[in-house]
mmCIF entry with sequence, helices, sheets and N, C-alpha, C, O atoms, coordinates in Angstrom:
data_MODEL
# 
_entry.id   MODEL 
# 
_entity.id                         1 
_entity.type                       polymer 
_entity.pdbx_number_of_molecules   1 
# 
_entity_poly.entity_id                      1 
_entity_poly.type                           'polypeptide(L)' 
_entity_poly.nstd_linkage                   no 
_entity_poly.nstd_monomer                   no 
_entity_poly.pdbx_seq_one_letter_code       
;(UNK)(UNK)(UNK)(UNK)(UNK)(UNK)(UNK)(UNK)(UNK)(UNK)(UNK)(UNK)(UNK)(UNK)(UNK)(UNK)
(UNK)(UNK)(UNK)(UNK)(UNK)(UNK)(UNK)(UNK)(UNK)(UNK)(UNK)(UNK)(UNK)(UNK)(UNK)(UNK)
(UNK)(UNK)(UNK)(UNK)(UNK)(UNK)(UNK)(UNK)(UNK)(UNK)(UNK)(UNK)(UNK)(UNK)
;
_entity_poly.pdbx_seq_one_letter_code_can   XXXXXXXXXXXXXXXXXXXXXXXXXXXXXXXXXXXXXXXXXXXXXX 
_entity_poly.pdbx_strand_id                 A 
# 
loop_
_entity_poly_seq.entity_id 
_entity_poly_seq.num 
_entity_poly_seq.mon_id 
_entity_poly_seq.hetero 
1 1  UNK n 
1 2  UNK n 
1 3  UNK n 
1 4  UNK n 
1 5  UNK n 
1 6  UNK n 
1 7  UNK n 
1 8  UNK n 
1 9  UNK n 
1 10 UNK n 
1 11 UNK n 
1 12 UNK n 
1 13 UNK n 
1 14 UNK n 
1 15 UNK n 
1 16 UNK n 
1 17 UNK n 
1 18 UNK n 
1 19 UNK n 
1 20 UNK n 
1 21 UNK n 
1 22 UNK n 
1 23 UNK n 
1 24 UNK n 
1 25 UNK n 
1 26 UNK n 
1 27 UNK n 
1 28 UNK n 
1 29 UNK n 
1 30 UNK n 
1 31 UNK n 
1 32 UNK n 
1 33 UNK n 
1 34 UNK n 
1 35 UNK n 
1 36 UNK n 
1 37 UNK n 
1 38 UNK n 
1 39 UNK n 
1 40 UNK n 
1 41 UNK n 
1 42 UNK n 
1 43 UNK n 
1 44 UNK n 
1 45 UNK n 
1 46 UNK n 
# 
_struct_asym.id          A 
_struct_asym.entity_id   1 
# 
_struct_conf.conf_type_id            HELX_P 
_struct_conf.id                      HELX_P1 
_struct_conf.pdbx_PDB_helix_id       AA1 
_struct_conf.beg_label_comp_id       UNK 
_struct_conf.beg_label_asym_id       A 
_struct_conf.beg_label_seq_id        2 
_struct_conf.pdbx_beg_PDB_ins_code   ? 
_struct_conf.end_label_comp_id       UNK 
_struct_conf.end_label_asym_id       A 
_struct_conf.end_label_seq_id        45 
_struct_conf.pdbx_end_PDB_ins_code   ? 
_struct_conf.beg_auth_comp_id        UNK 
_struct_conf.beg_auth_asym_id        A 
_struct_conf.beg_auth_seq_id         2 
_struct_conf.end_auth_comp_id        UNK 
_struct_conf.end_auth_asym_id        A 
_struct_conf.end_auth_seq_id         45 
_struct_conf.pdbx_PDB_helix_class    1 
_struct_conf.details                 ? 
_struct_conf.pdbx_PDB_helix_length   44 
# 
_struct_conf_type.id          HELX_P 
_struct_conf_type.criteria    ? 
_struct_conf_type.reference   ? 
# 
loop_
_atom_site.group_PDB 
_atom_site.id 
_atom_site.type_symbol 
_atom_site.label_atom_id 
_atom_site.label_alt_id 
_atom_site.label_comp_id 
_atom_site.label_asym_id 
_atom_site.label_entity_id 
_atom_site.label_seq_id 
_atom_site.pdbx_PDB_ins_code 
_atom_site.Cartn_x 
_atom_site.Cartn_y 
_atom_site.Cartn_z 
_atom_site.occupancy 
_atom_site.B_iso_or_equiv 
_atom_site.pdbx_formal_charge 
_atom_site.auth_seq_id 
_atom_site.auth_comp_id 
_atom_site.auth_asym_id 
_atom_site.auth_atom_id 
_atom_site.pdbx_PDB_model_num 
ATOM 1   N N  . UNK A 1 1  ? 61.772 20.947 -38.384  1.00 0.00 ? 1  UNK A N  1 
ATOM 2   C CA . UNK A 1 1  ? 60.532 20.866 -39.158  1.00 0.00 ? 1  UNK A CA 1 
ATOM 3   C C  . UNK A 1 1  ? 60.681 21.540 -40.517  1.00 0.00 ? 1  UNK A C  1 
ATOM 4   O O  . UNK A 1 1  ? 60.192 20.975 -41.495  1.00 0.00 ? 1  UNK A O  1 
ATOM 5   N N  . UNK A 1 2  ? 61.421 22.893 -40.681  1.00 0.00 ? 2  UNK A N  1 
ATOM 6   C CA . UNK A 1 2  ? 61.730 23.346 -41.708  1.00 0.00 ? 2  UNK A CA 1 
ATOM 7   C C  . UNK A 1 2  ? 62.366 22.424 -42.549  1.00 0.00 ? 2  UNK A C  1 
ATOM 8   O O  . UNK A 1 2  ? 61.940 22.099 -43.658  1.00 0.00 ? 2  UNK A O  1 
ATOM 9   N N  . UNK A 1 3  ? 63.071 22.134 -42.184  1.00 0.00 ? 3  UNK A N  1 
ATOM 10  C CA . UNK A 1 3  ? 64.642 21.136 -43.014  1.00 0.00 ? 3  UNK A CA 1 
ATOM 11  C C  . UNK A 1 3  ? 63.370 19.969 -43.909  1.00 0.00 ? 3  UNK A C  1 
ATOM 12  O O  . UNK A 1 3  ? 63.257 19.699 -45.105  1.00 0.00 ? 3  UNK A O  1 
ATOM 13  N N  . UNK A 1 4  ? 62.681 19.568 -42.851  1.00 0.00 ? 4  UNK A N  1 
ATOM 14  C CA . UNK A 1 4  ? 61.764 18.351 -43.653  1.00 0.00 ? 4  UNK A CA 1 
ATOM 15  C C  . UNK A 1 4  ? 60.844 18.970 -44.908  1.00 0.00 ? 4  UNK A C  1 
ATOM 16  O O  . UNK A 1 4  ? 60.942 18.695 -46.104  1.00 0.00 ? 4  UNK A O  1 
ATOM 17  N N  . UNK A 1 5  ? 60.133 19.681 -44.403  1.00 0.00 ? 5  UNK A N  1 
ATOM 18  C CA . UNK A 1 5  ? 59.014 20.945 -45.431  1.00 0.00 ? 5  UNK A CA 1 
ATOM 19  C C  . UNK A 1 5  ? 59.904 20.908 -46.790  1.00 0.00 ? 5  UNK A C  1 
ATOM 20  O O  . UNK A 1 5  ? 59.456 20.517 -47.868  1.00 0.00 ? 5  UNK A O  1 
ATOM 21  N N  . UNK A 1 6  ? 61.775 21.561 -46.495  1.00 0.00 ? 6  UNK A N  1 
ATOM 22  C CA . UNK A 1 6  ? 62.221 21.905 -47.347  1.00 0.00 ? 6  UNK A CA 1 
ATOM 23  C C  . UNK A 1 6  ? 62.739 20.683 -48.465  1.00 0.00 ? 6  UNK A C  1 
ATOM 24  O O  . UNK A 1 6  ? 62.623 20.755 -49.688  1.00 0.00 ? 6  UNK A O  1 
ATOM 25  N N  . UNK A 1 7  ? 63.314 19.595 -47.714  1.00 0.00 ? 7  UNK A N  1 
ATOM 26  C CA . UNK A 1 7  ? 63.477 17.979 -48.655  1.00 0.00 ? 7  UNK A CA 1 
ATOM 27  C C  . UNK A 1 7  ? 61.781 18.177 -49.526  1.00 0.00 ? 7  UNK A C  1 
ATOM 28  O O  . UNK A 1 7  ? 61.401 18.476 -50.658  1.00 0.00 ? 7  UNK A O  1 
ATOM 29  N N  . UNK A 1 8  ? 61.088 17.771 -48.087  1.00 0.00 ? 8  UNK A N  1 
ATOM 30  C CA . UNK A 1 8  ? 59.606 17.582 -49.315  1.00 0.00 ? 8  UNK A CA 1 
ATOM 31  C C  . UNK A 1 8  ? 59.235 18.288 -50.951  1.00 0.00 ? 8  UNK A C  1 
ATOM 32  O O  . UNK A 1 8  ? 58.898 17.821 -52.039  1.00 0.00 ? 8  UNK A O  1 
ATOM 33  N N  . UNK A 1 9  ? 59.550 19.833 -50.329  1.00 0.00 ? 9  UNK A N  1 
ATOM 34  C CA . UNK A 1 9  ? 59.070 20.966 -51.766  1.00 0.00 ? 9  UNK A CA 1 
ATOM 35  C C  . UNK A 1 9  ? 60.480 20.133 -52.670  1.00 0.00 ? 9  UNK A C  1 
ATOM 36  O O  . UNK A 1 9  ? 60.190 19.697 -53.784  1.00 0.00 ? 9  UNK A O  1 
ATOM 37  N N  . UNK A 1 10 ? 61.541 19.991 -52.312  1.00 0.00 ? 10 UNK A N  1 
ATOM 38  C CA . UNK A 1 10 ? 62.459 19.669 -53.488  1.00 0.00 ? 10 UNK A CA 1 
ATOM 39  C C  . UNK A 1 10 ? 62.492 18.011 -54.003  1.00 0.00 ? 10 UNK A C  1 
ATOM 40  O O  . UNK A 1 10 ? 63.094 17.563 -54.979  1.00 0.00 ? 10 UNK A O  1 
ATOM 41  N N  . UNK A 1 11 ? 61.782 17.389 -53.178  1.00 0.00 ? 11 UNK A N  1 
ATOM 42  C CA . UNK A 1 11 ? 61.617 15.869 -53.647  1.00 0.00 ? 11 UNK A CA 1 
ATOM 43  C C  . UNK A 1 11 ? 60.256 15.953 -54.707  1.00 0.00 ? 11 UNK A C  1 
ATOM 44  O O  . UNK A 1 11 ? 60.132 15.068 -55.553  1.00 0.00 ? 11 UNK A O  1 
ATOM 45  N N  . UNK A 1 12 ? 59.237 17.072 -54.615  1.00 0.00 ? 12 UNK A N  1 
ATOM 46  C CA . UNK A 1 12 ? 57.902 17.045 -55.043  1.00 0.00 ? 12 UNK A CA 1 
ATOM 47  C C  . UNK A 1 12 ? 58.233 17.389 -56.644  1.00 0.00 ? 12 UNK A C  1 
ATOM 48  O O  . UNK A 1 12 ? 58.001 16.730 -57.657  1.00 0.00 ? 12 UNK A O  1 
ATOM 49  N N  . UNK A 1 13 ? 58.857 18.665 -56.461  1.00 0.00 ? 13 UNK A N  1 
ATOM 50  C CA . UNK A 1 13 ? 59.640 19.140 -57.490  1.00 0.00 ? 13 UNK A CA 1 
ATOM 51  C C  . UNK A 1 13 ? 60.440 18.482 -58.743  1.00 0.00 ? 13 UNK A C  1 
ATOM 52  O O  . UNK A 1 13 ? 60.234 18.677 -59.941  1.00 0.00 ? 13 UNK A O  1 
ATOM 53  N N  . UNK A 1 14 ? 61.714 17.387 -57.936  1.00 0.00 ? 14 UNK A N  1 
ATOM 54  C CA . UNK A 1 14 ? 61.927 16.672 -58.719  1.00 0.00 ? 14 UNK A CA 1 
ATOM 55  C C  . UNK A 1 14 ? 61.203 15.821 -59.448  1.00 0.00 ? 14 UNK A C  1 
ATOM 56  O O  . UNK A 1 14 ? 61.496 15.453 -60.586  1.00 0.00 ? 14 UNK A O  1 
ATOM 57  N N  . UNK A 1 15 ? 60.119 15.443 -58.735  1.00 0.00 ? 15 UNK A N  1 
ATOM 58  C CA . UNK A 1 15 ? 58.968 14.325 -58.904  1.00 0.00 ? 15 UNK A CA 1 
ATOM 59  C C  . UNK A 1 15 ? 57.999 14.866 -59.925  1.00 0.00 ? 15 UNK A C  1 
ATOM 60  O O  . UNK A 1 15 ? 57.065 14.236 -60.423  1.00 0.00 ? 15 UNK A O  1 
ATOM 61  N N  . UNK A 1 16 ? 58.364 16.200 -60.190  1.00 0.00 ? 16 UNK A N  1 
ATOM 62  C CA . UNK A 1 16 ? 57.041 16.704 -61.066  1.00 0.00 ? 16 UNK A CA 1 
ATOM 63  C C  . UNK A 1 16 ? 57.927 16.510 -62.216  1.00 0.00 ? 16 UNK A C  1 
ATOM 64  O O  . UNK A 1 16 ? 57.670 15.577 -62.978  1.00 0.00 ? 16 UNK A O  1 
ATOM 65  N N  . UNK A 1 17 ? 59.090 17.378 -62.481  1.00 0.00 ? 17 UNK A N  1 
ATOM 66  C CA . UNK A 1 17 ? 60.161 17.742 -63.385  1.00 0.00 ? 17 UNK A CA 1 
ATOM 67  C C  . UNK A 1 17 ? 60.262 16.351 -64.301  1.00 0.00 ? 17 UNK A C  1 
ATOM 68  O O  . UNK A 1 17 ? 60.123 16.255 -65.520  1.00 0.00 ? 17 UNK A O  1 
ATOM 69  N N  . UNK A 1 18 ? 60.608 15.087 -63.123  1.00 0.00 ? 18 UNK A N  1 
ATOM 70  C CA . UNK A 1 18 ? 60.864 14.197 -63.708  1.00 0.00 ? 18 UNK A CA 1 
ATOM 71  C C  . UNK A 1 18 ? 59.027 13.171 -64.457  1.00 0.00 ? 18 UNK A C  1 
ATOM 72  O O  . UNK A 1 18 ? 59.016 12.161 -65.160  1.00 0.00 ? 18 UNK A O  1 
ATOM 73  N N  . UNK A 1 19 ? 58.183 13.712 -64.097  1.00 0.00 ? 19 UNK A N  1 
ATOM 74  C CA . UNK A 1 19 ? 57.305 13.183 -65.065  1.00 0.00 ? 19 UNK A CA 1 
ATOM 75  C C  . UNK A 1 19 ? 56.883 14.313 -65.688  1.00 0.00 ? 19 UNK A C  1 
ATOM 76  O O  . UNK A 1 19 ? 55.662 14.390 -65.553  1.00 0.00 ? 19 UNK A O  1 
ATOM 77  N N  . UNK A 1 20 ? 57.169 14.908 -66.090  1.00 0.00 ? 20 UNK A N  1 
ATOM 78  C CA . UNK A 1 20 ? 57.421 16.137 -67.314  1.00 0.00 ? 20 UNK A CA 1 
ATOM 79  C C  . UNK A 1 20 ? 58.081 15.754 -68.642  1.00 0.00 ? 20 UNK A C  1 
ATOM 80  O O  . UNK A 1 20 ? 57.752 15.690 -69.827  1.00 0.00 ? 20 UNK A O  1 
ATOM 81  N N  . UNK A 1 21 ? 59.147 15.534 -67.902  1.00 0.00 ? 21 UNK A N  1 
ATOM 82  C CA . UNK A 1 21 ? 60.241 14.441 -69.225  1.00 0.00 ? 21 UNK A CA 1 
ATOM 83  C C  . UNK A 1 21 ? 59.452 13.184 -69.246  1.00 0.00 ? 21 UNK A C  1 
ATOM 84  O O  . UNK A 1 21 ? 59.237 13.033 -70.448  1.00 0.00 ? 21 UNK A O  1 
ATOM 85  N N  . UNK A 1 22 ? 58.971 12.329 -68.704  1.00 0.00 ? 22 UNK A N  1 
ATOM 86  C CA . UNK A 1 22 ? 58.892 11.080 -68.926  1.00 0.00 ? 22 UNK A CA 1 
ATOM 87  C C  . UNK A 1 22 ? 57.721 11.382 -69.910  1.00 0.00 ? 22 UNK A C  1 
ATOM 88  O O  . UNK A 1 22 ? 57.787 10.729 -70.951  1.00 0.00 ? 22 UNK A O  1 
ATOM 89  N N  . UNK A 1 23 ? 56.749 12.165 -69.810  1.00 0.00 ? 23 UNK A N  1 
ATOM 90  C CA . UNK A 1 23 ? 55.418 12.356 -70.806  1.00 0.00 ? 23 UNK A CA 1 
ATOM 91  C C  . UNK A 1 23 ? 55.759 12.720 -72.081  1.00 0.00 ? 23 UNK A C  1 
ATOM 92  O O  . UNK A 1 23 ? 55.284 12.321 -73.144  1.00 0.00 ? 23 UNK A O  1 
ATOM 93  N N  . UNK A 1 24 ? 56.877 13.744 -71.814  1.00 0.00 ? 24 UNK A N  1 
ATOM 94  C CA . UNK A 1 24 ? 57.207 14.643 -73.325  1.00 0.00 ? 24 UNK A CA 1 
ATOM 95  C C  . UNK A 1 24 ? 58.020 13.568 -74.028  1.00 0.00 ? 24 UNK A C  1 
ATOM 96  O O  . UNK A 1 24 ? 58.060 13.728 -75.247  1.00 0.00 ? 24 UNK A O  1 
ATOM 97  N N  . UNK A 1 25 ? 58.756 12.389 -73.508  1.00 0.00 ? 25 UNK A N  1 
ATOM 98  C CA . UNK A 1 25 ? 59.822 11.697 -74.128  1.00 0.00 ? 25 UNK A CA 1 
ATOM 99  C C  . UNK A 1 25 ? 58.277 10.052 -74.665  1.00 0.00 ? 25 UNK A C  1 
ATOM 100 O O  . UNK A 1 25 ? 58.514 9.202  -75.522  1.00 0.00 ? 25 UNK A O  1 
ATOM 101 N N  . UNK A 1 26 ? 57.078 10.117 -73.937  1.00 0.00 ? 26 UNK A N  1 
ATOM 102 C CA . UNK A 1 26 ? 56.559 9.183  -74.104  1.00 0.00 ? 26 UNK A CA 1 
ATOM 103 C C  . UNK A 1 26 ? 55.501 9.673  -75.650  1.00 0.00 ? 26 UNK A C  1 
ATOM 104 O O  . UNK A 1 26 ? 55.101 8.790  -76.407  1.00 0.00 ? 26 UNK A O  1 
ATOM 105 N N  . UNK A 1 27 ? 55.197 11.090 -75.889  1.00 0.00 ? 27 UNK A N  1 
ATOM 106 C CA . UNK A 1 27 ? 54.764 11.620 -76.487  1.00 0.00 ? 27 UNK A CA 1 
ATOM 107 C C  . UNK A 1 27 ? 55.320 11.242 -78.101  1.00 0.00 ? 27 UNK A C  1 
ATOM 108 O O  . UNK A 1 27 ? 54.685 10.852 -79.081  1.00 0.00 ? 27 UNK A O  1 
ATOM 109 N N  . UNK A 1 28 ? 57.025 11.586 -77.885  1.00 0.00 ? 28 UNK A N  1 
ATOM 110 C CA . UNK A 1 28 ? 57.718 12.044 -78.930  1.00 0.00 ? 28 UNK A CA 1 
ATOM 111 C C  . UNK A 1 28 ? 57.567 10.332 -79.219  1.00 0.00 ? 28 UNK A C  1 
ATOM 112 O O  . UNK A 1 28 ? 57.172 10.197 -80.377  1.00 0.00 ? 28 UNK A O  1 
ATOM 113 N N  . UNK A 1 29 ? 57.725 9.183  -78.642  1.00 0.00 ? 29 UNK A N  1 
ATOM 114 C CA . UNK A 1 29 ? 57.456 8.108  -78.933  1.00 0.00 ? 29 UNK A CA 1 
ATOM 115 C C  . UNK A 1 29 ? 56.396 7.902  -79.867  1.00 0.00 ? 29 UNK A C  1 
ATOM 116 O O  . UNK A 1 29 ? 56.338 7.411  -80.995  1.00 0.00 ? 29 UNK A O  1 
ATOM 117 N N  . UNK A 1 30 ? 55.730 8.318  -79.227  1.00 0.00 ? 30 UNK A N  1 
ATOM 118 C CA . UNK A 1 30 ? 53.709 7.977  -80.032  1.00 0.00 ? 30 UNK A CA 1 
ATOM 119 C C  . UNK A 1 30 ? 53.912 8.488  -81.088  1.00 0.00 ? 30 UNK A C  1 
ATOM 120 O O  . UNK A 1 30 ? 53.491 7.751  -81.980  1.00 0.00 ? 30 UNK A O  1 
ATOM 121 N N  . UNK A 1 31 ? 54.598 9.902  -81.680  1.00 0.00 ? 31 UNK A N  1 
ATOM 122 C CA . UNK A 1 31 ? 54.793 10.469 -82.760  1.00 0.00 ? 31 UNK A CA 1 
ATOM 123 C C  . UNK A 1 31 ? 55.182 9.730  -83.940  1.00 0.00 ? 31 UNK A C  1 
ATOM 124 O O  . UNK A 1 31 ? 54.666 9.686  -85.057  1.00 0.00 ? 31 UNK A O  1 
ATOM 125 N N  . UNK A 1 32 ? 56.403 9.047  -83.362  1.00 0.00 ? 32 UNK A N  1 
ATOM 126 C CA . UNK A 1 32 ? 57.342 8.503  -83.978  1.00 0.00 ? 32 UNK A CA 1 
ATOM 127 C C  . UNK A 1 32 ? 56.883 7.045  -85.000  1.00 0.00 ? 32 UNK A C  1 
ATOM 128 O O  . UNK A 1 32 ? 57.369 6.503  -85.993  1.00 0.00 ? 32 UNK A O  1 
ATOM 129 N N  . UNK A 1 33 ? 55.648 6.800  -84.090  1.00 0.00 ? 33 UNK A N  1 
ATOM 130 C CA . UNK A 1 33 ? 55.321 5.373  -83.800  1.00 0.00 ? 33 UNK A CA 1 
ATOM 131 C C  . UNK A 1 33 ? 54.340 5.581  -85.187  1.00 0.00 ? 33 UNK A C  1 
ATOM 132 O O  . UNK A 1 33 ? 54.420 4.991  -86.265  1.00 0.00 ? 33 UNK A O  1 
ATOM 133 N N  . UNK A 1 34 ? 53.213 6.832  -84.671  1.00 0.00 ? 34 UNK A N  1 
ATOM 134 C CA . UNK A 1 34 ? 52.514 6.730  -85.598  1.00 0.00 ? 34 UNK A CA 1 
ATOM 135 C C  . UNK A 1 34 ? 53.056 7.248  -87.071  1.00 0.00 ? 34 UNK A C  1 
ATOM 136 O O  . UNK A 1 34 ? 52.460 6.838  -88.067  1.00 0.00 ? 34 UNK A O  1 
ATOM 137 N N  . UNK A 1 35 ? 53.864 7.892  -87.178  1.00 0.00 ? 35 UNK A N  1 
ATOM 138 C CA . UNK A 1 35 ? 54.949 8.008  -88.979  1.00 0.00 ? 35 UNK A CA 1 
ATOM 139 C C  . UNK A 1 35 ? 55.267 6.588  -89.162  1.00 0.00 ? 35 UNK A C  1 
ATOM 140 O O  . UNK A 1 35 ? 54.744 6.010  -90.115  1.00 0.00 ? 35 UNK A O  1 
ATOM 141 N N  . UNK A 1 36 ? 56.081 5.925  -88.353  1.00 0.00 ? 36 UNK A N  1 
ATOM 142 C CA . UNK A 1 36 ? 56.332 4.637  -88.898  1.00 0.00 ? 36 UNK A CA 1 
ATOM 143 C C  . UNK A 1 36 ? 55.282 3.675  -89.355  1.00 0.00 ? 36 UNK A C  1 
ATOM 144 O O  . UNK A 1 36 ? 55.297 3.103  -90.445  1.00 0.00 ? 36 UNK A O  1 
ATOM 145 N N  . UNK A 1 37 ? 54.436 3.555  -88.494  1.00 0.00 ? 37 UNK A N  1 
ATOM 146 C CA . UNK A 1 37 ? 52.577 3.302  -89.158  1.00 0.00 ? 37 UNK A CA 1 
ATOM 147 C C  . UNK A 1 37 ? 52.015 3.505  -90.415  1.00 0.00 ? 37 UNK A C  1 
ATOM 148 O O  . UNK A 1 37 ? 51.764 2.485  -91.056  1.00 0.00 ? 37 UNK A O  1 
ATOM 149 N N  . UNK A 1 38 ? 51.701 4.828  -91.032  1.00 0.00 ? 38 UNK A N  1 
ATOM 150 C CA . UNK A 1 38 ? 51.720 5.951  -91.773  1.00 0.00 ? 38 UNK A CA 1 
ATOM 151 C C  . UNK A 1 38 ? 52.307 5.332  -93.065  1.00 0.00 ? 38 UNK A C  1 
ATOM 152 O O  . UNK A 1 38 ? 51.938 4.775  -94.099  1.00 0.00 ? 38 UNK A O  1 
ATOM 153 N N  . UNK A 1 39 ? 53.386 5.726  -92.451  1.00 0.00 ? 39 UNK A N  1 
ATOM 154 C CA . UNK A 1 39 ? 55.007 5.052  -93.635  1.00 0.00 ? 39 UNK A CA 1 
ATOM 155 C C  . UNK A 1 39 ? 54.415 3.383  -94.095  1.00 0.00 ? 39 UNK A C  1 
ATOM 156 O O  . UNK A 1 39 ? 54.285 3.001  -95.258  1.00 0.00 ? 39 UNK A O  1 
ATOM 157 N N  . UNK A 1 40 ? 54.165 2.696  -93.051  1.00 0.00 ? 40 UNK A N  1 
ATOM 158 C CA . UNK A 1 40 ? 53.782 1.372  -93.679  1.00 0.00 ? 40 UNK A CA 1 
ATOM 159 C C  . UNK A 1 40 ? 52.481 1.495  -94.454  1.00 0.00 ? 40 UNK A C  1 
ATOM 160 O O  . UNK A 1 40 ? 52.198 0.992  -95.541  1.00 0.00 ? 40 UNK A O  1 
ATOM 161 N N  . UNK A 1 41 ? 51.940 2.070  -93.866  1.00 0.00 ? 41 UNK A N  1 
ATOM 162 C CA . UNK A 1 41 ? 49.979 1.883  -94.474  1.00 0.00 ? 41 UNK A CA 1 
ATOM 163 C C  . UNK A 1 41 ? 50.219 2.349  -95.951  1.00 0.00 ? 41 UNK A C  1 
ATOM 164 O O  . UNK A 1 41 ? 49.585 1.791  -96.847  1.00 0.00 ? 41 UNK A O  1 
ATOM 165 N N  . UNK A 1 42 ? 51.110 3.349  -96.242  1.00 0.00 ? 42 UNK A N  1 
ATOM 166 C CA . UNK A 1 42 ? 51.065 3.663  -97.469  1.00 0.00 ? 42 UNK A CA 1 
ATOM 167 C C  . UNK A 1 42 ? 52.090 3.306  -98.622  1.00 0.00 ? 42 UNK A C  1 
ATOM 168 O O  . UNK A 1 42 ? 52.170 3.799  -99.747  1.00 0.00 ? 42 UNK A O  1 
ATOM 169 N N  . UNK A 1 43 ? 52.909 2.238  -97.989  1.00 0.00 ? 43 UNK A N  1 
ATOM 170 C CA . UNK A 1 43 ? 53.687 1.433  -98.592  1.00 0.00 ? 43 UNK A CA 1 
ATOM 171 C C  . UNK A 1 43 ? 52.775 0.073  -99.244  1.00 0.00 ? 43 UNK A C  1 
ATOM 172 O O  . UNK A 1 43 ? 52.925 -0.580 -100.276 1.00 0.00 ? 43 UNK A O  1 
ATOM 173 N N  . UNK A 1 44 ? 51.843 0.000  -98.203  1.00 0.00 ? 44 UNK A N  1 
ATOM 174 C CA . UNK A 1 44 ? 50.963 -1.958 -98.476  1.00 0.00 ? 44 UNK A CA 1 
ATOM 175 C C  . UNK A 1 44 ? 49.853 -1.193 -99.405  1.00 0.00 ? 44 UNK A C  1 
ATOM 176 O O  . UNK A 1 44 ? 49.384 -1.889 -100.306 1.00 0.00 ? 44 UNK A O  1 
ATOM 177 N N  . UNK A 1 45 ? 49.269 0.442  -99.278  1.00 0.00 ? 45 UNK A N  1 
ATOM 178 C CA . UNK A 1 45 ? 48.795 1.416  -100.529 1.00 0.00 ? 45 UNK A CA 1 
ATOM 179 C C  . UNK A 1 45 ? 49.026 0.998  -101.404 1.00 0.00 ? 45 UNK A C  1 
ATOM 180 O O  . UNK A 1 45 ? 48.195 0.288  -101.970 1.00 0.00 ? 45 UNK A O  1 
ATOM 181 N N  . UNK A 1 46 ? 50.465 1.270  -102.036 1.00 0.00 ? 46 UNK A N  1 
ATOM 182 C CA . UNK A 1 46 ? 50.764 1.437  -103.503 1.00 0.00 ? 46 UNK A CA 1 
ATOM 183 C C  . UNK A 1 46 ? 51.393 -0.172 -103.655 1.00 0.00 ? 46 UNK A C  1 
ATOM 184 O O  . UNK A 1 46 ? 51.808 -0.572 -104.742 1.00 0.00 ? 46 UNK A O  1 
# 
């Protein structure tokens, strides 16, 4: 019963870790997205 408890806490774990990265890497996207935006709007500006 332990052995299972213990997979679970380290499968949960990974499972958190790994949508940790997936948010921070989906974030740095949106960032990116909106400069390139930005960059255009004020290119069709001038």
């Amino acid at each position: 019963m332990s052995i299972i408890l213990g997979l679970l806490a380290i499968l949960s774990a990974i499972g958190l870790f790994s949508a940790i990265l997936i948010k921070s890497q989906a974030e740095k996207r949106i960032a990116l997205r909106k400069k390139h935006y930005r960059a255009k709007l004020n290119e069709i500006k001038w």
